[in-house]
C-alpha atoms as an extended CHARMM CRD file, in Angstrom:
* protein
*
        72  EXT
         1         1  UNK       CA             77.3680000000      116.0520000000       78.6220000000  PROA      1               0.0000000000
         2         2  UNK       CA             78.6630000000      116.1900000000       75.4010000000  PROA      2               0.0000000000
         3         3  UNK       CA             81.9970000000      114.8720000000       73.6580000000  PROA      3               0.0000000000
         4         4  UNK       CA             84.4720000000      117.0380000000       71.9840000000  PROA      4               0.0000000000
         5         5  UNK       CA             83.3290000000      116.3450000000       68.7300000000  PROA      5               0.0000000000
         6         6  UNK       CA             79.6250000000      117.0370000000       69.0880000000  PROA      6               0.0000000000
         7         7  UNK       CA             80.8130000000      121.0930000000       69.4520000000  PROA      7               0.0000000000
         8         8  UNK       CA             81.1230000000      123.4770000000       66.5610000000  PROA      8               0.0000000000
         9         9  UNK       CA             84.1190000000      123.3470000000       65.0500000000  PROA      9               0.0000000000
        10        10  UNK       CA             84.6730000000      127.1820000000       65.8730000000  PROA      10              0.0000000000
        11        11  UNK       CA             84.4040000000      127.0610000000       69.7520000000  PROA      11              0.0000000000
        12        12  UNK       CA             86.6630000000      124.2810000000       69.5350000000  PROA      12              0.0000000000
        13        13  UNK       CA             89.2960000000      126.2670000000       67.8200000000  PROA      13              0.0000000000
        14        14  UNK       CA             88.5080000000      129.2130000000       70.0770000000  PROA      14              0.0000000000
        15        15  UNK       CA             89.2320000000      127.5490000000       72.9640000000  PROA      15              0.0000000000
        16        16  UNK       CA             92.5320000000      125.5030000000       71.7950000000  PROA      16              0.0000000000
        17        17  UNK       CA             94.1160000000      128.9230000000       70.5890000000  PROA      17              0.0000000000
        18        18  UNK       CA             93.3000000000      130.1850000000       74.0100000000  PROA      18              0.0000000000
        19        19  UNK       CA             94.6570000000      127.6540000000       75.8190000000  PROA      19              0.0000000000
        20        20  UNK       CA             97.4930000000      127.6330000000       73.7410000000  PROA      20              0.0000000000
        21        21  UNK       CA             98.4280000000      131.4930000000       73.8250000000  PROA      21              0.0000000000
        22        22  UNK       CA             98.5000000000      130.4450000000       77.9480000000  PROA      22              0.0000000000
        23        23  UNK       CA            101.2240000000      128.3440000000       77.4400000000  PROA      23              0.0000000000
        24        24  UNK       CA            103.6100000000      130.7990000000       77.9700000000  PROA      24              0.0000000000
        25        25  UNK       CA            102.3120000000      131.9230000000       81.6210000000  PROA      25              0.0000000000
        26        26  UNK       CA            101.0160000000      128.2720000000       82.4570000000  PROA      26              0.0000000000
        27        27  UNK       CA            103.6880000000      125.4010000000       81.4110000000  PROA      27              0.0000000000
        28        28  UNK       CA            101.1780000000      122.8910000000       83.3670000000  PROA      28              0.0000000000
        29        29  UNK       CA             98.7290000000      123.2740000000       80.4930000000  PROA      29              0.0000000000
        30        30  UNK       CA            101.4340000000      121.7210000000       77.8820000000  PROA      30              0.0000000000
        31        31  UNK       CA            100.7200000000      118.6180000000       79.6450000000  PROA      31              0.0000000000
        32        32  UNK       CA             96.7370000000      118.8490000000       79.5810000000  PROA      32              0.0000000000
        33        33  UNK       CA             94.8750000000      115.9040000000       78.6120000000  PROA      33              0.0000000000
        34        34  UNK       CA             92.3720000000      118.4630000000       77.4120000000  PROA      34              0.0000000000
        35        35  UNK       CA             94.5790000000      120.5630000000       75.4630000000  PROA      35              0.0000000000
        36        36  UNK       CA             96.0730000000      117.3810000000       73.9760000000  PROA      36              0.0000000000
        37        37  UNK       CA             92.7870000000      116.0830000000       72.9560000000  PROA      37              0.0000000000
        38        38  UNK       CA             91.3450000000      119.3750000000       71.0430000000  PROA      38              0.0000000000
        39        39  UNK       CA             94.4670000000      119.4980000000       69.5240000000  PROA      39              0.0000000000
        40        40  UNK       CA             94.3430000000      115.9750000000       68.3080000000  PROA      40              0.0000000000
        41        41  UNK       CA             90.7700000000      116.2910000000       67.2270000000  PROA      41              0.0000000000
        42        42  UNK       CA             91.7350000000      119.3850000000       65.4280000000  PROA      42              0.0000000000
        43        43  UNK       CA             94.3960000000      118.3370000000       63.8040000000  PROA      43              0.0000000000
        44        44  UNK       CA             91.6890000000      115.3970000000       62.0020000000  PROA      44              0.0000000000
        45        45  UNK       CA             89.7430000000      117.9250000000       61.0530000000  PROA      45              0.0000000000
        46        46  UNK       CA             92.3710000000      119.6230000000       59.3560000000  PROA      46              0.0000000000
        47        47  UNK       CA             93.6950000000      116.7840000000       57.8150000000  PROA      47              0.0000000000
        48        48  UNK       CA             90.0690000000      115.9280000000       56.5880000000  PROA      48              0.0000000000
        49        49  UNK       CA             90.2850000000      119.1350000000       55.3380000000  PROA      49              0.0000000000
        50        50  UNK       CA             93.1270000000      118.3270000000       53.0550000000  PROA      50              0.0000000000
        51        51  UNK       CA             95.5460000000      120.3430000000       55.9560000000  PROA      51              0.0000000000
        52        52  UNK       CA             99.3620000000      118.9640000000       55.9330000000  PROA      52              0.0000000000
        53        53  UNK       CA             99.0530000000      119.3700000000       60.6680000000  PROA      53              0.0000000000
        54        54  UNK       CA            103.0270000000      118.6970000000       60.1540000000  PROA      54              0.0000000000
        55        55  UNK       CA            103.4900000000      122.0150000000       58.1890000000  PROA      55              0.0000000000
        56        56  UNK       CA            103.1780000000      124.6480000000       60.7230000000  PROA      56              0.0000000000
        57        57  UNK       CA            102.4770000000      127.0570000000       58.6200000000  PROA      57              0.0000000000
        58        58  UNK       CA             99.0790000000      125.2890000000       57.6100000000  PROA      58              0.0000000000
        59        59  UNK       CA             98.4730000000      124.3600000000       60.2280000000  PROA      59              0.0000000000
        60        60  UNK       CA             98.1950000000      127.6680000000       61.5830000000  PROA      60              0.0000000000
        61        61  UNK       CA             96.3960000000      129.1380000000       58.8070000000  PROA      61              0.0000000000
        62        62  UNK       CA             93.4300000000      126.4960000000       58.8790000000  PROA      62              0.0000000000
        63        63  UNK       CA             93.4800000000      127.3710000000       62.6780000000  PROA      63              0.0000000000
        64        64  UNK       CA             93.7990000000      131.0900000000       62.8000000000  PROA      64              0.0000000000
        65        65  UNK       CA             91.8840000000      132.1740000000       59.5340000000  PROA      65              0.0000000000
        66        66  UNK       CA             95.8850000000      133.3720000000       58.3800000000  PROA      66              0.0000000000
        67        67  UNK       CA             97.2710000000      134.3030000000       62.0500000000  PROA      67              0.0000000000
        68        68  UNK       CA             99.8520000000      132.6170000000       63.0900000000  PROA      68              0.0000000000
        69        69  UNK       CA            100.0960000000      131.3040000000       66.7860000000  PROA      69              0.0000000000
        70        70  UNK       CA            102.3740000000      133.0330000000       69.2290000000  PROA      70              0.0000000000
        71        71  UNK       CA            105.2340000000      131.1850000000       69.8920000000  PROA      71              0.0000000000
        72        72  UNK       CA            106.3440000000      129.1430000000       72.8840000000  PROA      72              0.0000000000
């Protein structure tokens, strides 16, 4: 099996803006260990990246390609 960081960068985003677009029908997922780790190793990434994760706005853009997230 492999960890999160051994998968492409884009599935990983795929799949945290997916989960996080859920949030809205599935509160349990704001608690997911899962969610909480993609999001932590995609917020390295993006800080790697020269990304400022505390600036939403960013934030959103390195994740999204420019679209922002919908809102909780």
């Amino acid at each position: 099996m492999k960890t999160l960081d051994q998968y492409s960068l884009d599935d990983l985003k795929r799949v945290y803006r997916h989960l996080h677009n859920q949030l809205q029908e599935d509160f349990e997922l704001m608690d997911s260990d899962l969610l909480q780790d993609i999001q932590t190793l995609l917020q390295t990434r993006a800080r790697e990246a020269g990304v400022d994760v505390s600036v939403h706005a960013q934030w959103a853009a390195w994740l999204n390609d420019g679209v922002q997230l919908r809102s909780i």
